[in-house]
N, C-alpha and C positions, 0 to 999 in steps of 0.2 A: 503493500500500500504506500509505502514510501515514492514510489516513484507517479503515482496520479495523484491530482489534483484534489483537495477536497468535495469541488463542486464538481461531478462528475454528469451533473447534468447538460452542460450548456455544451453544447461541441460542435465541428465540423466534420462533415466524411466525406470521403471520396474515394473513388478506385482510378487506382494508380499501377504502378511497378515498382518494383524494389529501387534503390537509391545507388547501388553500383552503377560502377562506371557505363557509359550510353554503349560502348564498344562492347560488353558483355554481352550474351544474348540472355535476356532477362523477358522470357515467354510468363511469368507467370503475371497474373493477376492481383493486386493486395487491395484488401480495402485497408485505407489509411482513416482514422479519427484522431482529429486536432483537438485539444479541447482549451478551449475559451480562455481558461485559468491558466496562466504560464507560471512555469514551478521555477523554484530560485534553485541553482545546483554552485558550491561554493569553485573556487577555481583548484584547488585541489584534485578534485573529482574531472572536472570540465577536462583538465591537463590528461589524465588517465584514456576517458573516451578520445580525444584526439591523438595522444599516443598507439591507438590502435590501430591507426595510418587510414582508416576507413576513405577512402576516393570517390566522393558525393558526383551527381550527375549535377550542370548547371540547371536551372528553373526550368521549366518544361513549359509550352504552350498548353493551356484548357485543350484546345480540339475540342472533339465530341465529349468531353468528361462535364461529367454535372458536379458541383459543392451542393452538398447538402447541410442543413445546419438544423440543429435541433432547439433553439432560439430564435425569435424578433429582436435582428440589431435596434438599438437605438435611430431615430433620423428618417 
């Protein structure tokens, strides 16, 4: 439980792909859920996960991908 948000109600989802590099072939499907509430991780930790060397894909275009939200934004 450490690692979600108290408010686990408020979220975003979407289906997406895994975050490996674009050059990979990364066939599968994931659904992703953002949630609302962004958790504070100290830089200790932070340091650790980027030590894993992990190689993020840059931002991707929507395309045909819907965001779903399980909230009314504000506006």
């Amino acid at each position: 439980h450490d690692l979600l948000p108290e408010n686990r109600g408020d979220f975003y989802r979407y289906e997406g792909s895994l975050t490996t590099k674009a050059d990979e072939d990364n066939a599968e499907t994931v659904s992703w859920v953002i949630f609302r509430e962004p958790l504070r991780v100290d830089r200790p930790t932070l340091r650790k996960f980027i030590g894993l060397g992990h190689q993020a894909k840059k931002l991707q275009e929507l395309h045909r991908r819907f965001v779903l939200t399980s909230f009314v934004p504000p506006g």
